[in-house]
C-alpha positions in Angstrom: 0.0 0.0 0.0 1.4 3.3 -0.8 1.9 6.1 2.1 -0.3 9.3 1.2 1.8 11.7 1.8 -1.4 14.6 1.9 0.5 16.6 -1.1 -1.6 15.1 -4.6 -4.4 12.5 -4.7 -4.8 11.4 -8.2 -8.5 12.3 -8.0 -8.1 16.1 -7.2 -8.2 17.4 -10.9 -7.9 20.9 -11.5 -10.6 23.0 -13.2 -9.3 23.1 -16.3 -9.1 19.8 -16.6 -12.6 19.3 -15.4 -13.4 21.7 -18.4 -12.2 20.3 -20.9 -13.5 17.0 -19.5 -17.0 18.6 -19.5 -16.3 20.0 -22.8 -15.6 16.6 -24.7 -18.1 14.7 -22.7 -20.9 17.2 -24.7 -18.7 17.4 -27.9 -19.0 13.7 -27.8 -23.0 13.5 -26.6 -24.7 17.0 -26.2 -26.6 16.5 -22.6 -28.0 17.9 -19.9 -26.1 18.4 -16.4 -27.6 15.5 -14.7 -26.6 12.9 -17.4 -22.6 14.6 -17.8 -22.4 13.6 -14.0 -22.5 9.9 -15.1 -20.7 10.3 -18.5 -18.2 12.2 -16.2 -17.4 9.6 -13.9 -17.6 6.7 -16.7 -14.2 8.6 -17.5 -13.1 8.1 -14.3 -13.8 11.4 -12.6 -14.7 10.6 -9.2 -17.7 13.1 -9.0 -18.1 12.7 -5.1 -15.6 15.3 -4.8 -17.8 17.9 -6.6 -21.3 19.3 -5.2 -23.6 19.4 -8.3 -23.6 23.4 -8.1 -19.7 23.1 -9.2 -21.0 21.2 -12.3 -23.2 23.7 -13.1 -21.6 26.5 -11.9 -18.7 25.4 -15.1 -21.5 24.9 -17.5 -22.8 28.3 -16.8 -19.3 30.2 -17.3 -18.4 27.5 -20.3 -21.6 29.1 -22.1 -20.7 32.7 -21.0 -17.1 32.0 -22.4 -18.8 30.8 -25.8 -17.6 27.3 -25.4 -20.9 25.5 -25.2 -24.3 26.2 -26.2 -27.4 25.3 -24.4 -31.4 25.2 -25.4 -34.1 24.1 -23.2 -35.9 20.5 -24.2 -39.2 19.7 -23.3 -40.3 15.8 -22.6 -43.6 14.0 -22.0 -42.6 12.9 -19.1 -40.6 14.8 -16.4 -39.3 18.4 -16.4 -37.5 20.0 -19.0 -33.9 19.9 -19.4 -30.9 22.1 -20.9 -29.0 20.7 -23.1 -25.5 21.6 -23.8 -23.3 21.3 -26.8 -20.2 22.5 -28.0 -19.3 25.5 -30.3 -16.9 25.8 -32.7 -14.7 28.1 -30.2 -15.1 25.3 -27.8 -13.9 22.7 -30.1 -10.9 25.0 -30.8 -9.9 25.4 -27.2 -10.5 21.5 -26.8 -8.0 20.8 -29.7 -5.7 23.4 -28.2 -6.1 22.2 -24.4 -5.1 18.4 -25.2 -2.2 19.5 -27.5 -0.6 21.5 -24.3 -1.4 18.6 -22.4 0.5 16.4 -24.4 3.2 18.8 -23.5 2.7 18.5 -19.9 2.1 15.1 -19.6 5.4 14.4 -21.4 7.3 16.9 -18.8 5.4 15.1 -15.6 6.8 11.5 -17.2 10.3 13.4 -17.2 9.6 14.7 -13.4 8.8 11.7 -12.1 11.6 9.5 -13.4 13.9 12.0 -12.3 12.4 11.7 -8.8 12.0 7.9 -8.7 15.8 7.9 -9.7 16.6 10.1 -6.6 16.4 13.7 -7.8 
């Protein structure tokens, strides 16, 4: 068993990663919040960590930043719903999120060697 140490937990994701989660999860499936929870965590997000509000909270600013898009859907049974999808400016910051990331992962991979190795 490994010793927590109190300094990273591999669940604690940043925001921005949580955006850009958010952001392919509804460039993948346009949804409403309720349903990204689950498509979240089917990622591997664990989605205890985050009230509801927080979810929303990022859908709200996503749309004010022109990221995502929402309407309001209407069933026959239950209330209705918004549904979000992505714009073109939030596919473009998608695209341009995952290739820093690349960038980042690559440097952590160096970090961590370098630290496993005694550095």
């Amino acid at each position: 068993m490994k010793a927590n140490c109190g300094c990273c937990h591999w669940n604690d994701y940043g925001k921005d990663v949580l955006k850009a989660a958010i952001l392919a999860v509804v460039k993948n499936n346009p949804s409403h919040g309720y349903s990204l929870l689950s498509d979240l965590q089917e990622l591997g997000f664990d989605i205890s960590k985050y009230h509801p509000s927080v979810i929303y909270r990022i859908l709200r600013n996503l749309e004010a930043e022109g990221l995502l898009e929402s309407e309001w859907q209407t069933f026959k049974a239950g209330p209705a719903r918004r549904v979000y999808k992505i714009t073109q400016k939030g596919e473009l910051f998608l695209k341009q999120w995952a290739e820093n990331s690349k960038h980042y992962i690559v440097f952590l991979q160096k970090l961590v060697e370098f630290v496993q190795k005694g550095g």
